[in-house]
SEKE-742782 format. One line per field, with one value per residue (C-alpha): residue number from 0; residue in one letter; z, y, x. Coordinates in steps of 0.05 Angstrom, whole numbers, plus 5000, padded with zeros to 4 digits. Layout:
SEKE-742782
resi	(NUM;...) .
resn	(A;...) .
Z	(Z;...) .
Y	(Y;...) .
X	(X;...) .
***
This chain:
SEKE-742782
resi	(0;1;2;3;4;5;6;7;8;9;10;11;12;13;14;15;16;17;18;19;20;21;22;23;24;25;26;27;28;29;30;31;32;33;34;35;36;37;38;39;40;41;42;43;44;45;46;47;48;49;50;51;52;53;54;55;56;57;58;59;60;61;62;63;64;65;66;67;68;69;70;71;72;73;74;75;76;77;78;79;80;81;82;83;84;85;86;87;88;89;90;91;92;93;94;95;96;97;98;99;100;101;102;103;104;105;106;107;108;109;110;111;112;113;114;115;116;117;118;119;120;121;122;123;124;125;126;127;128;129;130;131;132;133;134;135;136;137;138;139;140;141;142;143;144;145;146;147;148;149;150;151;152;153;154;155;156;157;158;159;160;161;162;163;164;165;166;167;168;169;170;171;172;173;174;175;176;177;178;179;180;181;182;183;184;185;186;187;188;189;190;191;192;193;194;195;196;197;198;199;200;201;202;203;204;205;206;207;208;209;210;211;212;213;214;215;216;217;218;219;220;221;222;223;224;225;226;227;228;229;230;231;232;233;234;235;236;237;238;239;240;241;242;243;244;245;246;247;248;249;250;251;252;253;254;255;256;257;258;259;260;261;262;263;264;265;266;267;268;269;270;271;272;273;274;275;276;277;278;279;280;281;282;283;284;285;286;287;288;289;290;291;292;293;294;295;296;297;298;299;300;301;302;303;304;305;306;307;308;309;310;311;312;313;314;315;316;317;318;319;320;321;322;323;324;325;326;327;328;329;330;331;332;333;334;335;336;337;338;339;340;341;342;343;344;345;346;347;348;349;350;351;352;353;354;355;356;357;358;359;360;361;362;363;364;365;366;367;368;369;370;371;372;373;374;375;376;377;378;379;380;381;382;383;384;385;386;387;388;389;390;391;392;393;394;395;396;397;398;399;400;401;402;403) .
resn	(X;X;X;X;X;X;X;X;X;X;X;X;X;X;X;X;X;X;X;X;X;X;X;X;X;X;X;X;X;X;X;X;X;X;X;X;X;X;X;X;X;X;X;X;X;X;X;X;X;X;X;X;X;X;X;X;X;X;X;X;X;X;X;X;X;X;X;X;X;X;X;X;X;X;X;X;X;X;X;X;X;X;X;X;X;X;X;X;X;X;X;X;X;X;X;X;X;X;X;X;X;X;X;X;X;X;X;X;X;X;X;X;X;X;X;X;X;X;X;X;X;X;X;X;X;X;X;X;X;X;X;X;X;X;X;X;X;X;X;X;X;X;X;X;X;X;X;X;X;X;X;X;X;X;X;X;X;X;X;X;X;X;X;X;X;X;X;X;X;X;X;X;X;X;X;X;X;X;X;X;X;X;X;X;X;X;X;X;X;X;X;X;X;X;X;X;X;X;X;X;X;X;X;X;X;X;X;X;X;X;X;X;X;X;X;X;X;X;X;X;X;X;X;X;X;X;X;X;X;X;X;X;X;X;X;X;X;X;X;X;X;X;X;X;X;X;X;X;X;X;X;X;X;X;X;X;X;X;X;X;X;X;X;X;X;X;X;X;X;X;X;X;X;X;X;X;X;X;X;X;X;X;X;X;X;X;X;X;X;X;X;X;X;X;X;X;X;X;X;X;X;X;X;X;X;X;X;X;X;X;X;X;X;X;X;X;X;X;X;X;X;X;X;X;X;X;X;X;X;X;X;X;X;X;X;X;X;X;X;X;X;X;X;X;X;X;X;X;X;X;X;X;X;X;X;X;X;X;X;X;X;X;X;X;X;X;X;X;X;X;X;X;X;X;X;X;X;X;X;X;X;X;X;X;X;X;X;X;X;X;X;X;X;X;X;X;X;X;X;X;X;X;X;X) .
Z	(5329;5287;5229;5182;5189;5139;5159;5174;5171;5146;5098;5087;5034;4976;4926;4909;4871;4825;4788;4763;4738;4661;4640;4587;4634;4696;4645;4620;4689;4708;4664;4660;4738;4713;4669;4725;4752;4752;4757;4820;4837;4884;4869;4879;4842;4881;4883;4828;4843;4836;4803;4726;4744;4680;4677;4743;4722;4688;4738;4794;4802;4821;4778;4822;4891;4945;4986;5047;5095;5162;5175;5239;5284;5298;5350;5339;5410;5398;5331;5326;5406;5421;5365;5394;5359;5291;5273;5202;5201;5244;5191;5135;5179;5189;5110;5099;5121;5180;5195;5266;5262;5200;5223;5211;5168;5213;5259;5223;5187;5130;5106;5145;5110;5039;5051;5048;4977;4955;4988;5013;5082;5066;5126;5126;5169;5201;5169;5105;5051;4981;4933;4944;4897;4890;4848;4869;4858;4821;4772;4764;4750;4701;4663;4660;4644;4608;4650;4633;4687;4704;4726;4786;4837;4908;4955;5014;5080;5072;5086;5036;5044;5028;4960;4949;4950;4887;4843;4861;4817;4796;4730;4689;4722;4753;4735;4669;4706;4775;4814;4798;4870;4906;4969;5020;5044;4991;4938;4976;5026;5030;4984;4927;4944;4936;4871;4837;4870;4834;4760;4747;4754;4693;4727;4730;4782;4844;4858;4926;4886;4833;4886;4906;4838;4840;4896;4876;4820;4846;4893;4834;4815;4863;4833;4764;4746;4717;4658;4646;4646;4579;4554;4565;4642;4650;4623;4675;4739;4712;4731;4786;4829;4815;4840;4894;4918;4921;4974;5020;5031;5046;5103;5144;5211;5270;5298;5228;5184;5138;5140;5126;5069;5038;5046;5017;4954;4940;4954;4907;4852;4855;4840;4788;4747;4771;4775;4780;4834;4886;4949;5010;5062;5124;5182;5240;5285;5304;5353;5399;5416;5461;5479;5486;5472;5417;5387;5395;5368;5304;5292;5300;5261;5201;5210;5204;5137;5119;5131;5084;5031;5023;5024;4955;4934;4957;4921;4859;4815;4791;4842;4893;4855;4829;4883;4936;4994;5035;5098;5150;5195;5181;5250;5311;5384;5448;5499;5549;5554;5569;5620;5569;5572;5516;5470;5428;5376;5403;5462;5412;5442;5399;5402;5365;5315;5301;5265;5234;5160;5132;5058;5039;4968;4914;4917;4987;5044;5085;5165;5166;5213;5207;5265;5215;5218;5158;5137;5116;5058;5035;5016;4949;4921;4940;4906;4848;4840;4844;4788;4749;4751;4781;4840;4816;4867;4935;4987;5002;4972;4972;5034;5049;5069;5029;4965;4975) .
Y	(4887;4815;4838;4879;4947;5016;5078;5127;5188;5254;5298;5372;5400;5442;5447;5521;5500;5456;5527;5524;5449;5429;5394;5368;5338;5321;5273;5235;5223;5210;5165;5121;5119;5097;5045;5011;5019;4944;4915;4862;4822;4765;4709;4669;4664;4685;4644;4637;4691;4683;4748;4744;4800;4824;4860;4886;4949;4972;4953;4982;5049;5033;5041;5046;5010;5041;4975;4992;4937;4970;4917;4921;4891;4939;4918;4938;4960;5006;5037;5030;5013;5073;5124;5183;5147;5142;5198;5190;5124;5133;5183;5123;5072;5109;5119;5047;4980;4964;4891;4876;4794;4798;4722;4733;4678;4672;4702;4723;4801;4776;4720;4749;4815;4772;4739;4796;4810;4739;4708;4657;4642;4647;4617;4639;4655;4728;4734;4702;4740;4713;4712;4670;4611;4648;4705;4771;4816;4861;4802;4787;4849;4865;4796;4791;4862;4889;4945;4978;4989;5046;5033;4988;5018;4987;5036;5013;5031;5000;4938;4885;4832;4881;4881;4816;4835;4861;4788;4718;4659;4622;4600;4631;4699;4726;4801;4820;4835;4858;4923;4986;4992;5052;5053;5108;5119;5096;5137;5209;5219;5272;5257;5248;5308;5341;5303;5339;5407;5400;5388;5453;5480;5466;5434;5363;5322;5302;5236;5230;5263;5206;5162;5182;5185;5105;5097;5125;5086;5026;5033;5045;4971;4931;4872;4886;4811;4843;4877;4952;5009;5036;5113;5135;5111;5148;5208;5205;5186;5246;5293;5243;5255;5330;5341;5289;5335;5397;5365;5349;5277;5272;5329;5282;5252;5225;5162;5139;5168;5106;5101;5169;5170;5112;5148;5209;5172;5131;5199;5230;5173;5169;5250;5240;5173;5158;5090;5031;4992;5030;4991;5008;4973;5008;4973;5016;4996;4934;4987;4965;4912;4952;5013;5011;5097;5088;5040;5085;5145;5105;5088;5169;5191;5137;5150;5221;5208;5160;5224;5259;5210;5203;5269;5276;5231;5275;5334;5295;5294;5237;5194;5219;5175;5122;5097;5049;5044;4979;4986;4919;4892;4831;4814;4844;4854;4806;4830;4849;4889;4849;4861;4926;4953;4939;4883;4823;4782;4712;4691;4671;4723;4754;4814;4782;4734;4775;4852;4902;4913;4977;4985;5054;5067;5094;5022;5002;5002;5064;5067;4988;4942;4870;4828;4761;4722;4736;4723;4768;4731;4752;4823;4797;4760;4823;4866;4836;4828;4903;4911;4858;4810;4738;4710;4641;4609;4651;4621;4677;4695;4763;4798;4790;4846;4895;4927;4969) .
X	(5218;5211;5222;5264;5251;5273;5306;5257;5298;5266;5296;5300;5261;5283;5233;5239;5295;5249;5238;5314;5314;5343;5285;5313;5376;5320;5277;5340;5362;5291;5272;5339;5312;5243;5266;5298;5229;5202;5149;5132;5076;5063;5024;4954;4896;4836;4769;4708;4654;4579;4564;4601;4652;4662;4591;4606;4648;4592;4532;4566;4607;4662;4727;4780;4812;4846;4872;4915;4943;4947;5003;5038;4994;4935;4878;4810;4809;4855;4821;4744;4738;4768;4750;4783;4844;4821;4769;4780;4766;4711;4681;4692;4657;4600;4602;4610;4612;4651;4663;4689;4701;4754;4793;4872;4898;4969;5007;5073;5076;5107;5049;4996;5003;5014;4953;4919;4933;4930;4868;4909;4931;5003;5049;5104;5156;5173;5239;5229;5236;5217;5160;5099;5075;5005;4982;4962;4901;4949;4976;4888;4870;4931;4922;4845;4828;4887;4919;4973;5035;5008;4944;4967;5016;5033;5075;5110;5126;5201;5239;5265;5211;5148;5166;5146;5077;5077;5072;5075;5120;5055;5072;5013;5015;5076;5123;5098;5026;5058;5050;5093;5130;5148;5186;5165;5238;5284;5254;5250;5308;5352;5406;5359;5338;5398;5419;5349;5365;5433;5412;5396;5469;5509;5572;5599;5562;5608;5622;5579;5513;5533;5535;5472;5441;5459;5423;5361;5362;5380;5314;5280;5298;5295;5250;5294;5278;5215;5200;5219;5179;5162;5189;5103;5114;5182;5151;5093;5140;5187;5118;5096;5170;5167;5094;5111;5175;5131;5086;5144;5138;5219;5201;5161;5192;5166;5141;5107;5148;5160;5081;5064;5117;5075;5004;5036;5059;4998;4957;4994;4995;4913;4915;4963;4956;4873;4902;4859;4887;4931;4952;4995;5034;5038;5090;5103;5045;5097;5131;5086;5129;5163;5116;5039;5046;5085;5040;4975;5009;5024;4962;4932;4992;4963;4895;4910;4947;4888;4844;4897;4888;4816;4810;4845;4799;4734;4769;4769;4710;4716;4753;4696;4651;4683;4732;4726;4774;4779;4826;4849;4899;4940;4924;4913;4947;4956;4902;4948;5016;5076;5137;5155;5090;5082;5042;5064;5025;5020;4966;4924;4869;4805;4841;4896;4858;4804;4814;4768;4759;4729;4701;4679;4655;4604;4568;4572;4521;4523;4533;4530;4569;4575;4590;4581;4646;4698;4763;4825;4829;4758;4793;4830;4767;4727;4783;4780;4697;4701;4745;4720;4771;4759;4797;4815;4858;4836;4812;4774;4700;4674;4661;4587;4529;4570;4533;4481) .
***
């Protein structure tokens, strides 16, 4: 792999002990985790927009995003051109708009995958590990329509540098209007687990579940630099990490695991908070380094937790009709395996410079695919057109051929 990668271990479940929890002990531990809770963001302003966005949110239906960067490395041949991989997906395209010429703007995870949520072709290199100059659709939307923490959320498949997409350093935007981050692995493993399944026993704590209680809380702030959560928010993410333990996100294993952990939370957080800007950074797709298999079963695992996701969103009356969901690739795949049967990101190949992006919401075209030429960095201005926030420094415009 070329970049830093988390630890994917599962964890056993134990939420019947939930029942037996000291409230009253479980919010003061919760929320002195919360308040380490900070906020990130990156940072770029995204381009001016024809249409004046702030009339959009109510011309248009929309309300809410559901961004997800399918990082990795994920070839289009290997999702839409063979569909038995992603049916879910398949089910969106057919109930969106599908474009299949989406131009990567590099070729390294870290500032390809950036670049998604700044409109910016962000080079950077693959082991860097530091926030961009450029703001971020969640630092636009925060500043120019006023959102509170908790209506922006970004959760993460794991590994230090992906919380730098949460805000940028530019000097008019930055952490006050970043993303609350969650990490898929460090939040929900097994000895946080155990720490909650403990509070409801009135005993001293032992040193190793203290030790663990640190550690949970320390995940909680990575990014402390930012502001803190206010007592509301540590209230909410006190209910958020209990409903969140019942569904057994710590349970899941296998070859996605960090992914799935990160669908699971942001599927849970759109049920819970109805926020208006949820994002997620998948990663494991990059297995494919070293196995072709491995690589494809990634990729049904994720569309299957994709499925999982927008589901939750059907369910719910008013997410089904007021959320949009826009899913792409930082880049894609070499076109052919290499000595480990498996494939690399660098001939320079259409099936590595050119990825599919899929929009599926209440205002877009239905069952429409778009073979015109776009960019990757057309997602943030189109991102924030949707929520009514403008773009200013992308290099991106809005996606074309999308509104009905």
């Amino acid at each position: 792999m070329d970049e830093p990668r988390g630890n994917d271990e599962g964890a056993n479940t134990g939420a019947s002990a939930l029942s037996a929890l000291d409230r009253r002990r479980f919010l003061g531990l919760t929320a002195a985790g919360a308040g380490l809770l900070a906020l990130r963001a990156n940072g770029a302003p995204c381009s001016s927009l024809e249409p004046t966005p702030a009339a959009l949110p109510g011309a248009r239906k929309t309300k809410r995003v559901v961004l997800v960067a399918f990082a990795g490395g994920v070839r289009t041949r290997d999702t839409f051109g063979s569909p038995e991989n992603v049916p879910n997906l398949k089910k969106l395209a057919d109930e969106g708009v599908l474009y299949t010429r989406a131009r990567t703007a590099n070729l390294g995870h870290f500032g390809a995958a950036l670049s998604i949520f700044t409109g910016v072709a962000e080079q950077r290199g693959i082991r860097e590990n530091a926030r961009g100059p450029y703001p971020t659709v969640f630092e636009y939307a925060r500043k120019e329509l006023g959102l509170a923490a908790n209506d922006v959320w970004i959760t993460t498949s794991g590994g230090a540098q992906q919380v730098n997409y949460a805000y940028g350093l530019h000097a008019e935007y930055g952490a006050a209007y970043g993303a609350n981050t969650l990490d898929g692995e460090g939040v929900f493993n097994k000895e946080f687990k155990r720490v909650l399944e403990t509070l409801g026993r009135p005993r001293e704590m032992p040193k190793d579940e203290e030790a663990a209680l640190k550690k949970l809380r320390a995940s909680l702030a990575k990014g402390g630099e930012a502001g803190l959560n206010s007592a509301e928010s540590a209230a909410q993410v006190e209910r958020y990490i209990l409903q969140e333990l019942t569904r057994g996100t710590a349970d899941l294993t296998g070859a996605n695991a960090g992914d799935a952990k990160a669908l699971r939370l942001a599927r849970n957080l759109v049920s819970l908070f109805k926020p208006k800007l949820t994002a997620v950074v998948l990663q494991e797709a990059d297995t494919a380094h070293g196995s072709y298999n491995g690589y494809v079963e990634v990729i049904r695992r994720n569309d299957a937790a994709l499925g999982e996701l927008v589901q939750a969103l059907r369910d719910d009356r008013e997410l089904a009709t007021s959320t949009a969901v826009i899913v792409v690739p930082e880049f894609g795949r070499d076109r052919d395996l290499n000595s480990r049967r498996g494939l690399d990101h660098g001939d320079g190949s259409e099936d590595l410079s050119n990825v599919a992006c899929l929009c599926w919401g209440p205002d877009f075209e239905r069952g429409k695919v778009v073979q015109e030429a776009v960019q990757v960095v057309d997602v943030a201005p189109t991102v924030c057109e949707l929520l009514g926030a403008r773009a200013k420094l992308a290099k991106g415009k809005r996606l074309p051929g999308l509104f009905a």
